[in-house]
Chimera marker file (.cmm) of the C-alpha trace (Angstrom):
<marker_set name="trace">
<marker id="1" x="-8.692" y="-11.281" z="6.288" r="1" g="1" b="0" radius="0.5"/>
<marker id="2" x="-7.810" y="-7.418" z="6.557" r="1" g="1" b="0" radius="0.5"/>
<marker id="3" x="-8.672" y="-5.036" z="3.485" r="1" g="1" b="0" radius="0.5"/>
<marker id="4" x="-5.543" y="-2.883" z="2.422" r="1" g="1" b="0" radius="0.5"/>
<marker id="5" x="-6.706" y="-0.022" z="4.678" r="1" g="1" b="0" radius="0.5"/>
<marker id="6" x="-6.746" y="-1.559" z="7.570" r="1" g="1" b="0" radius="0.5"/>
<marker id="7" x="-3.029" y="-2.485" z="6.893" r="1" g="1" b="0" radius="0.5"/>
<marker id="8" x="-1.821" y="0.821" z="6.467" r="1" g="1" b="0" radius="0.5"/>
<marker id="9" x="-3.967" y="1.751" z="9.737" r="1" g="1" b="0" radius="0.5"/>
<marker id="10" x="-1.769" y="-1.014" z="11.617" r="1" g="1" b="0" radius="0.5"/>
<marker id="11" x="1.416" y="-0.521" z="9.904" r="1" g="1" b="0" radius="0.5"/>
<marker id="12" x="1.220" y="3.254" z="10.940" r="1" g="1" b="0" radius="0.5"/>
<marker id="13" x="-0.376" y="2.358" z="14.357" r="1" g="1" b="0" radius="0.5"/>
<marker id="14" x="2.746" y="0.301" z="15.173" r="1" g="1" b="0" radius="0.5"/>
<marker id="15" x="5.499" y="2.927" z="14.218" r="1" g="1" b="0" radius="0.5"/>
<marker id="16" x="3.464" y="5.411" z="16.377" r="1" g="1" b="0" radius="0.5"/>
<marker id="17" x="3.401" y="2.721" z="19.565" r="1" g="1" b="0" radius="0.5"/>
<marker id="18" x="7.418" y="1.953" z="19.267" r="1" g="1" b="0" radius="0.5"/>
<marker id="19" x="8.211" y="5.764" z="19.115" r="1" g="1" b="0" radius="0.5"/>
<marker id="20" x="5.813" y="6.424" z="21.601" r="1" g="1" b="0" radius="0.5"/>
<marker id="21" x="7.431" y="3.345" z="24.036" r="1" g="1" b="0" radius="0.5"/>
<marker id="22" x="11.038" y="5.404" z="22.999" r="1" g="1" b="0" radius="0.5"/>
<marker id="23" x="9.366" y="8.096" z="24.901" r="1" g="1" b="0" radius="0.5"/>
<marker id="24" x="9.605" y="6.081" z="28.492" r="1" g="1" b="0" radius="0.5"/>
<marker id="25" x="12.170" y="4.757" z="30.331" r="1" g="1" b="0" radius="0.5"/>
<marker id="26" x="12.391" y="1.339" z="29.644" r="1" g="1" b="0" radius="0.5"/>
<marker id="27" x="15.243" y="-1.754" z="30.474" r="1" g="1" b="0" radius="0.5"/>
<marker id="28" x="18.017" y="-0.983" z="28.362" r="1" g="1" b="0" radius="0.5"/>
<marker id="29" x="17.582" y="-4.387" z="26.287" r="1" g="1" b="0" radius="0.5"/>
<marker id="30" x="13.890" y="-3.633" z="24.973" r="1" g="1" b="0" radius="0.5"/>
<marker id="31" x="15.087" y="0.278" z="24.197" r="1" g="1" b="0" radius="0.5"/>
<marker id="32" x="17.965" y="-1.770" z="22.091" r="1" g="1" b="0" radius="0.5"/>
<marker id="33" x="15.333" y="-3.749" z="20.793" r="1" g="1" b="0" radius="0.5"/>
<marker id="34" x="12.584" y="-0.570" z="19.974" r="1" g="1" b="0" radius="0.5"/>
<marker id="35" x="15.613" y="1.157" z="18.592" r="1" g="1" b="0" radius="0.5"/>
<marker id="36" x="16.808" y="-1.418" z="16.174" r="1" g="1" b="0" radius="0.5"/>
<marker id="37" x="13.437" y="-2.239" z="14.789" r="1" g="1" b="0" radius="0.5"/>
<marker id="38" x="12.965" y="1.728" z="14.563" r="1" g="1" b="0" radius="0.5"/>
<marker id="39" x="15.914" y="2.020" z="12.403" r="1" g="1" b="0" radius="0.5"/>
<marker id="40" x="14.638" y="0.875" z="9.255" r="1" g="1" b="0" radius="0.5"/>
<marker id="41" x="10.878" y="0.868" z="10.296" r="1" g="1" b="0" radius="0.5"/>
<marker id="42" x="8.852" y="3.353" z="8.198" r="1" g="1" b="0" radius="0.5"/>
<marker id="43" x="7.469" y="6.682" z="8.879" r="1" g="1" b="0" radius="0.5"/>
<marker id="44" x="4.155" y="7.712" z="9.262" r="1" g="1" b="0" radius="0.5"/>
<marker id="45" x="4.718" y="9.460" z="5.730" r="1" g="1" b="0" radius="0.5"/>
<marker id="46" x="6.583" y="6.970" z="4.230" r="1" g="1" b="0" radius="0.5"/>
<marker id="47" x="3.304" y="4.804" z="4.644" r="1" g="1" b="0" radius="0.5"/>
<marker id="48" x="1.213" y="7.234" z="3.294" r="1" g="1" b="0" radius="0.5"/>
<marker id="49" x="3.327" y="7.935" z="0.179" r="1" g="1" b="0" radius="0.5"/>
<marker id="50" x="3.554" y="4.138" z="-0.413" r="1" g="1" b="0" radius="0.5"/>
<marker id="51" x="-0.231" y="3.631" z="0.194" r="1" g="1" b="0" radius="0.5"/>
<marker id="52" x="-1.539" y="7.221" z="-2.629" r="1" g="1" b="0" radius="0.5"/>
<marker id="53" x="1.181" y="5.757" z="-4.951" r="1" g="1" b="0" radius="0.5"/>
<marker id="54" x="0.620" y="2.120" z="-5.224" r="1" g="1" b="0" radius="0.5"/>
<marker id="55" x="0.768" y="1.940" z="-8.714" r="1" g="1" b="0" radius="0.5"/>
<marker id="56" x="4.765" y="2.847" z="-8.182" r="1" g="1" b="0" radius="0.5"/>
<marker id="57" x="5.288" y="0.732" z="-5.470" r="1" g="1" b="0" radius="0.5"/>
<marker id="58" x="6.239" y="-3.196" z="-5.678" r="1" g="1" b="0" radius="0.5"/>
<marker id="59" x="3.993" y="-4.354" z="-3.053" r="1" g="1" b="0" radius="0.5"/>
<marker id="60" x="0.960" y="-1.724" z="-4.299" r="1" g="1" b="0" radius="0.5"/>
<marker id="61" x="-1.878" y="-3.897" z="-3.791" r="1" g="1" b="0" radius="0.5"/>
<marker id="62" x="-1.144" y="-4.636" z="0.159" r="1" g="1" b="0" radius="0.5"/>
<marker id="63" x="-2.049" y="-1.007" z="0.990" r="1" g="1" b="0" radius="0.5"/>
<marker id="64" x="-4.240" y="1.667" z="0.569" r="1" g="1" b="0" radius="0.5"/>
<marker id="65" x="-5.027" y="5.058" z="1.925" r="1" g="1" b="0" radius="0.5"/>
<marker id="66" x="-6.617" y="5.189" z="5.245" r="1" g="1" b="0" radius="0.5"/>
<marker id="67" x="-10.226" y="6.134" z="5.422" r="1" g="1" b="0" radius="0.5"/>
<link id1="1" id2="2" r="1" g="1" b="0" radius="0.2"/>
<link id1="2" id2="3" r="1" g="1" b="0" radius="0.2"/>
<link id1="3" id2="4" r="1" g="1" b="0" radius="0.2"/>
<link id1="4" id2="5" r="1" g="1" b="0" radius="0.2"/>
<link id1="5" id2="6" r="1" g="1" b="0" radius="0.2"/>
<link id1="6" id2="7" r="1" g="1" b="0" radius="0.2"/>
<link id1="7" id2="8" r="1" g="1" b="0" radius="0.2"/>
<link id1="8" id2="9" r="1" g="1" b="0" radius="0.2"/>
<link id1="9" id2="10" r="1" g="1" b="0" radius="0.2"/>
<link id1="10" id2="11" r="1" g="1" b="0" radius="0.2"/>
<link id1="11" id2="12" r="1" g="1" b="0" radius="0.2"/>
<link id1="12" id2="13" r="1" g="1" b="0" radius="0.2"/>
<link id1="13" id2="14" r="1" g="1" b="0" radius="0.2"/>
<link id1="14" id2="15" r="1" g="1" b="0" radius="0.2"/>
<link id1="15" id2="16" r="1" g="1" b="0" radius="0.2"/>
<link id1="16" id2="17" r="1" g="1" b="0" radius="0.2"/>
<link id1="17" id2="18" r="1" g="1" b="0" radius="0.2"/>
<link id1="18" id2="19" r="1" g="1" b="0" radius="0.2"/>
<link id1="19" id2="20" r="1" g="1" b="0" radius="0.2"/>
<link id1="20" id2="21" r="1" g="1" b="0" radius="0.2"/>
<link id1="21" id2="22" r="1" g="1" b="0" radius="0.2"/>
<link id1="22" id2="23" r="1" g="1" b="0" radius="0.2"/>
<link id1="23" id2="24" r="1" g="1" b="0" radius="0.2"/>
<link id1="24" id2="25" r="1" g="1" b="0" radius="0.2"/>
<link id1="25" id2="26" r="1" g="1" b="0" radius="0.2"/>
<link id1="26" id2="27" r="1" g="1" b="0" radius="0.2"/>
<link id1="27" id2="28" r="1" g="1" b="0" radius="0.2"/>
<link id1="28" id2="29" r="1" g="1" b="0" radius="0.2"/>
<link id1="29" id2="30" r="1" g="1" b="0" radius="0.2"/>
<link id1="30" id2="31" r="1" g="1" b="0" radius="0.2"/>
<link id1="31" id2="32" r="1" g="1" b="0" radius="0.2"/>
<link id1="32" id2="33" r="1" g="1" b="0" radius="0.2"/>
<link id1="33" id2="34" r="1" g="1" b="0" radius="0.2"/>
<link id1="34" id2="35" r="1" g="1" b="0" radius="0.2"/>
<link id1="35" id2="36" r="1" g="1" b="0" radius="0.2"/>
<link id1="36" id2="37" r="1" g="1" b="0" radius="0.2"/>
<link id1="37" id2="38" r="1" g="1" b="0" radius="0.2"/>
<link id1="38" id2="39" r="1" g="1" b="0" radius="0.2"/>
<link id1="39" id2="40" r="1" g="1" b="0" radius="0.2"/>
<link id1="40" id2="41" r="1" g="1" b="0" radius="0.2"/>
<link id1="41" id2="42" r="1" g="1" b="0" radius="0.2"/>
<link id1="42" id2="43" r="1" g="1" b="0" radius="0.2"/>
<link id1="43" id2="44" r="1" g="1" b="0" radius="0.2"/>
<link id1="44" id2="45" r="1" g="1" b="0" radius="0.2"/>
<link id1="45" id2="46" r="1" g="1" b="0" radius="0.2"/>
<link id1="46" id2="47" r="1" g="1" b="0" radius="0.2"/>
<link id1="47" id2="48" r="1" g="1" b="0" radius="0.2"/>
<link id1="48" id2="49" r="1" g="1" b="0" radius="0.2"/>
<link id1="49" id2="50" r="1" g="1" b="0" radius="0.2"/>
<link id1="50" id2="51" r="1" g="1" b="0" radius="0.2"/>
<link id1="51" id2="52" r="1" g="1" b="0" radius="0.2"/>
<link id1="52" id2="53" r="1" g="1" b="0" radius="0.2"/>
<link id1="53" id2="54" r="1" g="1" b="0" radius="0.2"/>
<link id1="54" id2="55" r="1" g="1" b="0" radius="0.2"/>
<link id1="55" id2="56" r="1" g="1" b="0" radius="0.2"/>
<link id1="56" id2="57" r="1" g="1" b="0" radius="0.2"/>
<link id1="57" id2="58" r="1" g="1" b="0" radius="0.2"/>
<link id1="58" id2="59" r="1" g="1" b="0" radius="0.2"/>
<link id1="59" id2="60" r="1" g="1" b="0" radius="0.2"/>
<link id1="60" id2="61" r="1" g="1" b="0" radius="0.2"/>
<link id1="61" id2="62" r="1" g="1" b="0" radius="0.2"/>
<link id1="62" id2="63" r="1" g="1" b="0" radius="0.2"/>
<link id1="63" id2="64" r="1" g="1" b="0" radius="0.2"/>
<link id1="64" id2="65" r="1" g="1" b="0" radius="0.2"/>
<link id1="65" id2="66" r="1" g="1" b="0" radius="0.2"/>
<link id1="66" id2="67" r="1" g="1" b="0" radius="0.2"/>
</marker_set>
């Protein structure tokens, strides 16, 4: 079982790892893959807004801030 931290860590850890692949040259099917998973993926801020405000968020108790 991961604690709520550690989910944030990965959630965040993934974003950075797709952007980071964007920054290669890769076959044109996995940059249309990166790319569409990208598009509604969320940013590195967006996670740590949702993870200092879970009281306001719907799924609050499945993160928490990073230590």
């Amino acid at each position: 079982m991961t604690m709520p931290g550690e989910r944030t860590r990965a959630l965040r850890w993934v974003g950075e790892f797709l952007r980071d692949c964007r920054a290669h040259e890769l076959p044109e099917d996995l940059e249309r893959r990166i790319d569409a998973i990208l598009k509604d993926y969320p940013s590195s801020e967006a996670i740590a807004y949702a993870a200092q405000n879970n009281g306001k968020m719907s799924f609050y108790q499945w993160l928490l801030p990073e230590e």
